[in-house]
C-alpha positions as CSV (number, residue, x, y, z in Angstrom):
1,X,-6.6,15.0,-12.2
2,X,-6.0,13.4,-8.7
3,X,-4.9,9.9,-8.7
4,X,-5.3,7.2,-6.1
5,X,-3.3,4.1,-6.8
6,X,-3.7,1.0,-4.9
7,X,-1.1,-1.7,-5.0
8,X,-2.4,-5.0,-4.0
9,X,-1.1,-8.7,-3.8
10,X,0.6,-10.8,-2.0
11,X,4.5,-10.3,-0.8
12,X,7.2,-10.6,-2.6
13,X,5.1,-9.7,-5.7
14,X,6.6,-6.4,-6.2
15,X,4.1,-4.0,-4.8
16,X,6.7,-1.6,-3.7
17,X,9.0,-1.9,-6.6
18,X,6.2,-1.1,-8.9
19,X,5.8,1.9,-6.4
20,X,9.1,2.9,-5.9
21,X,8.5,3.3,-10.1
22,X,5.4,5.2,-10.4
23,X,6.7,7.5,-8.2
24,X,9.5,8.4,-9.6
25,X,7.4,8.8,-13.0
26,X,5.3,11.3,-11.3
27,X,8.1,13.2,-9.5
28,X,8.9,12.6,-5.9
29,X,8.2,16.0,-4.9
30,X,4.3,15.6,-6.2
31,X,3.4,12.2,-5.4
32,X,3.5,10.4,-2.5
33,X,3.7,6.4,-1.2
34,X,2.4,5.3,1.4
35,X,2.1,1.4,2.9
36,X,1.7,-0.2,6.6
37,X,5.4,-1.1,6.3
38,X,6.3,2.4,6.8
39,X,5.2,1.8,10.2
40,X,7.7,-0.6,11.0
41,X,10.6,1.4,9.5
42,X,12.7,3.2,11.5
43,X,14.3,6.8,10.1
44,X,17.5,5.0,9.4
45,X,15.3,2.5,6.9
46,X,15.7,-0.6,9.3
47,X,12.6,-3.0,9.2
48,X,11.2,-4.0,12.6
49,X,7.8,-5.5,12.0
50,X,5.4,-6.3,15.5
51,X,2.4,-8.4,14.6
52,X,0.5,-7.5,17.6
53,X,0.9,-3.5,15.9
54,X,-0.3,-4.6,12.7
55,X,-3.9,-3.0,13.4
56,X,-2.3,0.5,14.2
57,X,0.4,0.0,10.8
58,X,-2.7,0.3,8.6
59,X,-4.4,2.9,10.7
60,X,-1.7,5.0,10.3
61,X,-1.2,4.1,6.5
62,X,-5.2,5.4,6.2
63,X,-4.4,8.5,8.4
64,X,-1.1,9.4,5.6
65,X,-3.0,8.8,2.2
66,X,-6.2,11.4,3.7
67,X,-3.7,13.7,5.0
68,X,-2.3,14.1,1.8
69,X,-5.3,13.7,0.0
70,X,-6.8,17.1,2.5
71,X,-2.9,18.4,0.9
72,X,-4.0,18.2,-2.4
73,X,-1.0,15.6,-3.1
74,X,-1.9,15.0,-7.4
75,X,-0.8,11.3,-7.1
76,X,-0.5,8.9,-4.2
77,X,0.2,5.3,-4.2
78,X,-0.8,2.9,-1.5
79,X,0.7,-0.4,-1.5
80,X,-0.5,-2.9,0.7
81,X,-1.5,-6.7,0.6
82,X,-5.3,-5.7,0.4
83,X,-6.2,-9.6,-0.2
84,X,-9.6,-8.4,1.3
85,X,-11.9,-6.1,-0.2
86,X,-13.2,-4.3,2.7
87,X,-9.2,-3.6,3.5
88,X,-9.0,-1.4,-0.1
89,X,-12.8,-0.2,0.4
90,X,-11.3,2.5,3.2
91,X,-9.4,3.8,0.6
92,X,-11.9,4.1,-2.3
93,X,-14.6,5.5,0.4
94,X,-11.9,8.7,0.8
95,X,-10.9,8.5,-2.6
96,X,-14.3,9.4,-3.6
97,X,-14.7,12.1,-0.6
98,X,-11.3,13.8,-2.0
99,X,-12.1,13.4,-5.6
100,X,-9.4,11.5,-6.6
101,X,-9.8,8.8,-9.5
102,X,-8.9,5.6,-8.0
103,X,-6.3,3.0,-9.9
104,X,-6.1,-0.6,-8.9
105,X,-3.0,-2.6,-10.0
106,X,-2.6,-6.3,-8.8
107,X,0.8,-7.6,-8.8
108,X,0.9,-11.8,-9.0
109,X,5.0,-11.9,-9.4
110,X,6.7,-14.0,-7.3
111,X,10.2,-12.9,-5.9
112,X,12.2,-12.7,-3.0
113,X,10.0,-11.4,-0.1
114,X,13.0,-8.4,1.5
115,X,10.9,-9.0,5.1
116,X,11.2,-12.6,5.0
117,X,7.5,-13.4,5.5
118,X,7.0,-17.2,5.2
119,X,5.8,-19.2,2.5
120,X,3.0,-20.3,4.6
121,X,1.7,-17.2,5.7
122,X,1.9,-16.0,1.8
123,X,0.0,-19.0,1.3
124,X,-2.9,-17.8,4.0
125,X,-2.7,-14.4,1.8
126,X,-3.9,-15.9,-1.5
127,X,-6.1,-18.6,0.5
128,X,-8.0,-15.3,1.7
129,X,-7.7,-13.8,-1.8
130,X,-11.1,-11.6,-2.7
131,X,-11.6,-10.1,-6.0
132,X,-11.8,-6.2,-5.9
C-alpha cells in the first residue's frame, strides 16, 4: 500500500521531528519527506527563509510529493503548517490521482521553533486554524 502522510500544525510543534521518525521507520531509501522549508535550505543544510518566496516554497513542495508519487515512492511524508484546508486539499486531490492512502497527523506540542518564527506570527497560525 502507498502512503501519503500529512504533517500539520503550527511551528515548533514537532512536525519535522515526527518526520525525521516515520522516515526512518520506513527506511530512508523507500520513503521520502518533503516540506516548503526544503526550499529555503541550502545543500550545506543552512536555513535562509524569504517571505516574498513563500508562494514558490510550497509550489515546489507540491511539484516533489507528485514527482515521487509518478516514482512510485511507497511512503511520503509532507510536513507543513497546513492551518488551512484548501493548503492540504492539493495534496489529497493527487493523493487520490496516485492511489495513495492519505494519513493526517496534527501535531499541537509546543517547543523551541529551530527557525525562530515569532510568537506572534504562530499566534496568526492557530488564529487561522481550520479543521481538516
Amino acid at each position: 500500500m502507498k502512503t501519503l502522510y500529512l504533517i500539520r500544525g503550527v511551528s515548533g510543534s514537532g512536525k519535522t521531528t515526527l518526520a525525521d521518525i516515520i522516515i526512518k521507520a520506513k527506511g530512508r531509501r523507500l520513503a521520502k519527506s518533503i516540506s516548503a522549508d526544503d526550499f529555503f535550505t541550502d545543500e550545506n543544510g543552512d536555513y535562509h527563509f524569504e517571505p516574498t518566496s513563500l508562494s514558490t516554497a510550497h509550489e515546489y513542495a507540491l511539484a516533489e510529493t507528485e514527482r515521487w508519487m509518478d516514482f512510485g515512492i511507497k511512503d511520503i511524508v509532507v510536513h507543513n503548517t497546513f492551518s488551512r484546508q484548501w493548503e492540504a486539499q492539493k495534496y489529497i486531490d493527487k493523493a487520490k490521482q496516485y492511489d495513495y492512502t492519505i494519513n493526517i497527523i496534527e501535531c499541537q506540542n509546543r517547543f523551541e521553533n529551530v527557525h525562530n518564527v515569532p510568537s506572534c506570527v504562530i499566534e496568526n497560525m492557530e488564529n487561522r486554524w481550520e479543521k481538516i
